[in-house]
C-alpha positions, 0 to 999 in steps of 0.5 A, a space after each residue: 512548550 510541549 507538543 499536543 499528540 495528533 490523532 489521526 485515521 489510517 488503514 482502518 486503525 486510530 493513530 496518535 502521533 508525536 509526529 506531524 502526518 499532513 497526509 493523514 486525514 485527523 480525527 477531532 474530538 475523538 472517542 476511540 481507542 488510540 490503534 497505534 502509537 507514533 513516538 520520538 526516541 533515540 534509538 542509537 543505542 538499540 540499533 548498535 546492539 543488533 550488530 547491524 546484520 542488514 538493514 532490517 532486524 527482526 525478533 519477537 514480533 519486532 522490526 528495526 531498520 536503518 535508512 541511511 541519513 533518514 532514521 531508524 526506525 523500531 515497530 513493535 507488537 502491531 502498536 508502536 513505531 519509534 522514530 529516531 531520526 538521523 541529523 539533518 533528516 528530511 521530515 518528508 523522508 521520515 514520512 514516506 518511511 512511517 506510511 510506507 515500510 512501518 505501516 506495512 509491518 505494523 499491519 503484518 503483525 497485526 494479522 492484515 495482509 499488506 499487498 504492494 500496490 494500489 487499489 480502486 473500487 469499481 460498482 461497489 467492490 475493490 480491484 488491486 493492481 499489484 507489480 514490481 516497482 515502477 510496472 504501473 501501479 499508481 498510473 493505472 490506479 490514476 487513469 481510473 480515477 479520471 474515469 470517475 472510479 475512486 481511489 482507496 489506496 496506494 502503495 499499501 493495500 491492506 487486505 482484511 479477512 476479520 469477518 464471519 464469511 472470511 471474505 477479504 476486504 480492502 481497508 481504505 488507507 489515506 487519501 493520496 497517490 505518489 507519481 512519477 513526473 512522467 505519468 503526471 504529465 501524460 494523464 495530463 496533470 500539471 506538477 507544478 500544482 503538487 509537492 515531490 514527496 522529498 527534497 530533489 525526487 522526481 516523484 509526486 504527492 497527489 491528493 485526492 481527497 474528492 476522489 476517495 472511497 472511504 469504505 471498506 469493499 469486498 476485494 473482488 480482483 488482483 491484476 498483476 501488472 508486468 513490462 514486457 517486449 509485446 508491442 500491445 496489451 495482453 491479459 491472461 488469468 493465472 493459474 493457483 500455483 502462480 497466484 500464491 507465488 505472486 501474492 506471497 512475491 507482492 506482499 510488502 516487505 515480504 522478506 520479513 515474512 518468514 523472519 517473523 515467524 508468519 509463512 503458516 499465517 501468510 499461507 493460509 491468508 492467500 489461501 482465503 483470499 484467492 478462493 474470493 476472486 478472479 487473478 489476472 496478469 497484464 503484460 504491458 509495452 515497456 515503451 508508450 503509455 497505455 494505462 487507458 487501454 489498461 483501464 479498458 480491458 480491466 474495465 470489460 474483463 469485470 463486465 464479462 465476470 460480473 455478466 457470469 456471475 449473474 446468469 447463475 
C-alpha cells in the first residue's frame, strides 16, 4: 500500500512529509507550493563517505548528522530533509530530531535566522526569551501564556527580515511547548494529561493550540535568560558588543554557521535585528521558581518602553 504525503505548516513554510508530523497543524486541500520536502532514504552509504569527522558534516549548503540509535539525518538546499532512521528508532525521537535540529538548519539555509528559545506576543509584537539549556525558556514562555499572552514558538524561533523596512519578524512555528516535569507541576499542571516527547524522558509535549498566535509579529525584545547565585531577580540592558555576541552564542546550531560559509550573513542579520529592539539580560536564582516575578518585571519593562515610545 502506498503511503499519501502529508502536507503541513511550520515556521511559515509548506511541508510535505513521507513522515507522520502530529505536531504540526495539516493543510487540507491545498494550493500552494510545497516549501520543503520530508523523505525516507537509507542514507548508510553517505554517512560512511564523510569519514564520520563529528557528528554534523557540513559542505555545499548541505548538513549530515548522525544521532546515535535514532537516524541520520541529510538537509539540503533549504528544501529536503532525508531521514534514514537506525533500527528500533523511536519515531518520537525522529521527530524531535526533524522539528528541531533539521528545521533550524533548513531555516539557516534558507536565510531565516534560527534563535534557541521561545517567543510570546504581548499587544501585538513579539518578545524572545533566549538561554542556555534548561535557563527557562519554555517556563517562562508558559507563566506568560497563563497570564492570557499567547505562545508563538518554542525552541525554535525564526526571525525573518524578508521585508521592504527590514524590520525582523517572528514567523510562528507549530502550536506546542516542551517541559520539563518540574515546571509542570509548579505552573501547576498535571503530567498525566500530556505524552513525554520520547519513551522514559522526563520532559512534556504540551499543546497549546487554543493559546496560539498564528501570525507574524514585529520582533520587539530579546531577554536572555541566566542562572546565577543572586538571591532574586535582576534585569539589566546589554551593551551592543555583548548583543551580538549573544545573539550569535543563541543562534541554534550556531557551530554550523561558520561551516556553512554564512558569518557575513549571520552578521549583518544581528546588525539588522538589533537596530529594531530593546536586549536585556535577566539573572534568575538557580534555586526557587520565579518565572511569575519574571513575567512581571518583563511585563513592567515593556510598559516602561512602550510609555517612551509614546511621548515622543
Amino acid at each position: 500500500m502506498i503511503r499519501i504525503k502529508e502536507v503541513y505548516k511550520a515556521f511559515g513554510l509548506t511541508v510535505c512529509s513521507d513522515i507522520h508530523l502530529p505536531e504540526l497543524p495539516v493543510l487540507e486541500n491545498h494550493q500552494m507550493k510545497e516549501d520543503i520536502f520530508i523523505q525516507k532514504a537509507d542514507l548508510t552509504a553517505l554517512w560512511n563517505e564523510t569519514g564520520i569527522n563529528g557528528r554534523f558534516v557540513a559542505k555545499n549548503n548541505q548538513v549530515i548528522f548522525k544521532v546515535q540509535d535514532t537516524a541520520i539525518f541529510c538537509i539540503e538546499q533549504g528544501t529536503k530533509i532525508i531521514v534514514s532512521a537506525l533500527q528500533d528508532a523511536s519515531e518520537d525521537k525522529i521527530r524531535l530530531f526533524i522539528l528541531g535540529t533539521c528545521m533550524g538548519i533548513i531555516l539557516m539555509q534558507r536565510g531565516t535566522l534560527p534563535l534557541h528559545g521561545s517567543t510570546v506576543a504581548v499587544n501585538g509584537k513579539a518578545y524572545a526569551f533566549i538561554g542556555e539549556s534548561g535557563a527557562g525558556k519554555s517556563t517562562v514562555a508558559s507563566a506568560f501564556i497563563k497570564e492570557g499572552y499567547p505562545l508563538l514558538t518554542d525552541d525554535v524561533i525564526a526571525v525573518s527580515l524578508a521585508n521592504d523596512e527590514r524590520i525582523p519578524y517572528v514567523i510562528p512555528s507549530y502550536p506546542q511547548q516542551k517541559l520539563w516535569l518540574e515546571s509542570l507541576e509548579q505552573l501547576s499542571m498535571d503530567a498525566d494529561g500530556y505524552n513525554p516527547l520520547f519513551e522514559r524522558e522526563t520532559k512534556y509535549a504540551i499543546p497549546v493550540c487554543s493559546a496560539y498566535c498564528s501570525e507574524q509579529l514585529p520582533l520587539a525584545g530579546i531577554f536572555e535568560l541566566v542562572k546565577t547565585g543572586n538571591e532574586s531577580v535582576e534585569i539589566c540592558e546589554l551593551n551592543k558588543l555583548k548583543q551580538f555576541q549573544k545573539l550569535y552564542a543563541h543562534t541554534f546550531r550556531h557551530l554550523l554557521i561558520p561551516r556553512l560559509g554564512l558569518l557575513e550573513w549571520h552578521f549583518n542579520s544581528a546588525a539588522e535585528i538589533l537596530k529594531h529592539l530593546n536586549f536585556y539580560q535577566i539573572k534568575r536564582p538557580v534555586k526557587g521558581f520565579t518565572a511569575h516575578i519574571i513575567v512581571s518585571n518583563i511585563l513592567q519593562h515593556i510598559r516602561m518602553g512602550e510609555e517612551r515610545w509614546n511621548r515622543f
